[in-house]
C-alpha positions in Angstrom: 119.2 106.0 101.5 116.2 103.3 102.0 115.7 100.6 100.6 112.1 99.9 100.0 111.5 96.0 98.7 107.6 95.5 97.9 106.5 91.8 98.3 103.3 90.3 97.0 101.2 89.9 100.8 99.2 87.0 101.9 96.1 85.3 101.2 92.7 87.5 101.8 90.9 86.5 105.0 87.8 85.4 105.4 86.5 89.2 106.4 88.6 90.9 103.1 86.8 88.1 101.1 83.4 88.9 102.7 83.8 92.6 102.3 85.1 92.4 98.6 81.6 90.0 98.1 79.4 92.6 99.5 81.3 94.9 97.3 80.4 93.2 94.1 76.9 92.3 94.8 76.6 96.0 95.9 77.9 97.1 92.2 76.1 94.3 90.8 72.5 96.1 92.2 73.4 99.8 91.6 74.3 98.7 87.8 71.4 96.4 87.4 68.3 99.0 89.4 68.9 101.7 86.8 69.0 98.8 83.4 65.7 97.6 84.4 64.1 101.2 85.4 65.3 102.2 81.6 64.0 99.1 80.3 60.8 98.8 81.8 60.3 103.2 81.2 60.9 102.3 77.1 58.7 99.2 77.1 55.7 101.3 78.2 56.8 104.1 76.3 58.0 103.1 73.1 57.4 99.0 72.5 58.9 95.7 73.5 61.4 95.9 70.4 63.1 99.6 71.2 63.3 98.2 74.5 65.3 95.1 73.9 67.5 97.0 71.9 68.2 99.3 74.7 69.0 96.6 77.0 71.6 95.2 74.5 73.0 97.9 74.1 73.4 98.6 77.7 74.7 95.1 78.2 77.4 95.6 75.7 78.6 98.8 77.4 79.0 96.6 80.7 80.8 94.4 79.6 83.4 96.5 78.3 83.8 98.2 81.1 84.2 95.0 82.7 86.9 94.0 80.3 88.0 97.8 80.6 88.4 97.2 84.3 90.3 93.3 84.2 93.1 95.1 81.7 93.8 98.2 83.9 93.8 95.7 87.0 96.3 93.7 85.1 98.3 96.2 84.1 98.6 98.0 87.7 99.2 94.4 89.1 101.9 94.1 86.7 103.5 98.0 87.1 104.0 97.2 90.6 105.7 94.1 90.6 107.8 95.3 88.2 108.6 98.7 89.7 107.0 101.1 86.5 105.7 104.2 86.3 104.8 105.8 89.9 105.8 102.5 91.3 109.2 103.2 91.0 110.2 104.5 94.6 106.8 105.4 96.0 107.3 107.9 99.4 106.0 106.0 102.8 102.8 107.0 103.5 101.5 108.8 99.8 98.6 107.6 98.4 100.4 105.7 96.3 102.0 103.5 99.4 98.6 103.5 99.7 97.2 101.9 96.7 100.0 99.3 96.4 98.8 97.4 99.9 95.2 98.0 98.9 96.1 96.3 96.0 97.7 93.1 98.4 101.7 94.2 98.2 103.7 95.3 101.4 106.2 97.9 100.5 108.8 96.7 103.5 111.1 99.5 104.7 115.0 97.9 104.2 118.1 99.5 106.5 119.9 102.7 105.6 122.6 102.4 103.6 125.6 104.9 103.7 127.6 104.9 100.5 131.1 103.8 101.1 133.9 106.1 100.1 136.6 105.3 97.1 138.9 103.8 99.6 136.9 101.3 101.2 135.5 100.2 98.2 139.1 99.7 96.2 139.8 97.6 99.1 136.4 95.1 99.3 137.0 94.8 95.2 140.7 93.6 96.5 138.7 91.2 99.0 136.4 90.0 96.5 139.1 89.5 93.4 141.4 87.9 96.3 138.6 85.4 97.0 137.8 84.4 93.2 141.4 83.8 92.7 141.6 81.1 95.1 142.0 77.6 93.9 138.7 76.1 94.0 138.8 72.6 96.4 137.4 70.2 94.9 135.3 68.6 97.7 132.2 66.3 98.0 129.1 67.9 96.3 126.0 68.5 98.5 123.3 66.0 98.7 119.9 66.0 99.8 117.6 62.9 100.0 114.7 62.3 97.6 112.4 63.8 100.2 113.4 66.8 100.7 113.2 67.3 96.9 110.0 66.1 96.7 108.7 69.0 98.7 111.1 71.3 96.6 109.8 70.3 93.5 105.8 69.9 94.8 106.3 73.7 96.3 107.5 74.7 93.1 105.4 73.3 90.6 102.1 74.1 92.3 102.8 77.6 93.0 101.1 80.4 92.8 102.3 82.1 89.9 99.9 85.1 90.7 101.7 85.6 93.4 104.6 84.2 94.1 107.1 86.2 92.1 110.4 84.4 93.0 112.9 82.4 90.4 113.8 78.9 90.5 117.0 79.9 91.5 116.0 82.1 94.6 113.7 79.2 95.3 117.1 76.5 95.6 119.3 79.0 97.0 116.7 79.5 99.9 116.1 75.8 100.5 119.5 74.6 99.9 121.6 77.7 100.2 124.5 79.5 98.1 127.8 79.5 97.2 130.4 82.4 97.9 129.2 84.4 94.7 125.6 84.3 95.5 125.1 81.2 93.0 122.2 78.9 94.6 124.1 75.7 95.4 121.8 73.3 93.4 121.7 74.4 90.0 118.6 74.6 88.0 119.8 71.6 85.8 120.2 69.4 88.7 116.5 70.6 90.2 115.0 68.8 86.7 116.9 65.9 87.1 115.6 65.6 90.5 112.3 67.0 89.2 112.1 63.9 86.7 112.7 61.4 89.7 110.6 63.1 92.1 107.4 62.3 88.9 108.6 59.0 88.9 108.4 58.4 92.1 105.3 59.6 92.6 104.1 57.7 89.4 105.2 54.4 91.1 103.2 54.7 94.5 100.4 55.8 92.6 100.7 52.1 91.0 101.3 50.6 93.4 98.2 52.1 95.9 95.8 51.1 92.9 97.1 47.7 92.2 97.2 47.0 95.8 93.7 48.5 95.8 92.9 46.2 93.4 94.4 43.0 94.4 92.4 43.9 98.0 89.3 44.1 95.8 89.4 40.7 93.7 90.1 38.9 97.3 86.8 40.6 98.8 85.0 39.3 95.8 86.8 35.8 96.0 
């Protein structure tokens, strides 16, 4: 069978954001035209006060639509990134395939995968049991330099959370790698200790670049 991964595409270019613009300012004018032709046709017609009323009313009924519209967007946005519903294994090429990249995910196509029969897999559980079962060598831990966390923890705490759909632990077991069971290497304990540093750090140069700023300042003056 195929596996079909969907991931959350890029950033909208400057033509998608363009188009999307014209878009709204198009629904903005078809919506507003007709309010004011209705409003004007009643004030003529009936009176100032049957005509305000009317607008209200038709103002109301916008905005829930509008609020109509934000809760279905969130809840499609949220079907597909968590597989629901028709999301589930949408075919290549449906309108559904469709819908998801129109709606900024890329369903990506993985390799076919050919169930293995009873035999082969007795024998990779063997493999696998054989490899727990070995004596763990106790060896020097990893470490990384205060740097290269800094960018960890600055790429993880400003994310896009919108977007980016990945754990902490995918995040450290893609910048610092995994162990044998698929365990990131860096555990998530260790990330806040070196997330507490990293603020300190940070804390301290930002001292220091206003006290030197300031020490530069009162010798200007002197």
């Amino acid at each position: 069978m195929i596996i079909r991964t969907i991931f959350r595409g890029g950033k909208y270019t400057r033509v998608e954001k363009t188009v999307l613009y014209l878009i709204l300012v198009g629904v903005a004018l078809i919506v507003f035209f007709p309010i004011a032709w209705v409003y004007q046709k009643i004030k003529f017609d009936v009176g100032v006060n049957v005509a305000d009323i009317a607008l209200t009313f038709a103002m109301v009924i916008c905005l829930g639509l509008v609020m109509t519209g934000m809760c279905l967007g969130y809840f499609i946005d949220s079907a597909i990134r968590k597989r629901r519903f028709i999301f589930l294994d949408p075919p290549p090429g449906g309108w559904v395939d469709t819908l998801i990249r129109i709606w900024g995910f890329e369903p990506i196509d993985g390799e076919r995968v050919i169930p293995p029969s009873a035999p082969a897999q007795t024998l990779e559980a063997d493999k696998v049991l054989a490899i727990l079962n070995k004596p763990r060598r106790r060896g020097r831990k990893p470490t990384f330099t205060i740097d290269r966390w800094r960018r960890v923890v600055l790429k993880w705490e400003y994310r896009d959370t919108l977007r980016d759909s990945m754990s902490l632990a995918d995040r450290l077991s893609e910048e610092f790698g995994s162990n044998v069971d698929g365990s990131p290497t860096m555990t998530e304990q260790s990330y806040y200790y070196w997330r507490d540093k990293v603020f300190t750090e940070i804390k301290n140069e930002t001292e220091a670049k206003i006290s030197t700023g300031n020490i530069t300042q009162s010798k200007i003056k002197a």
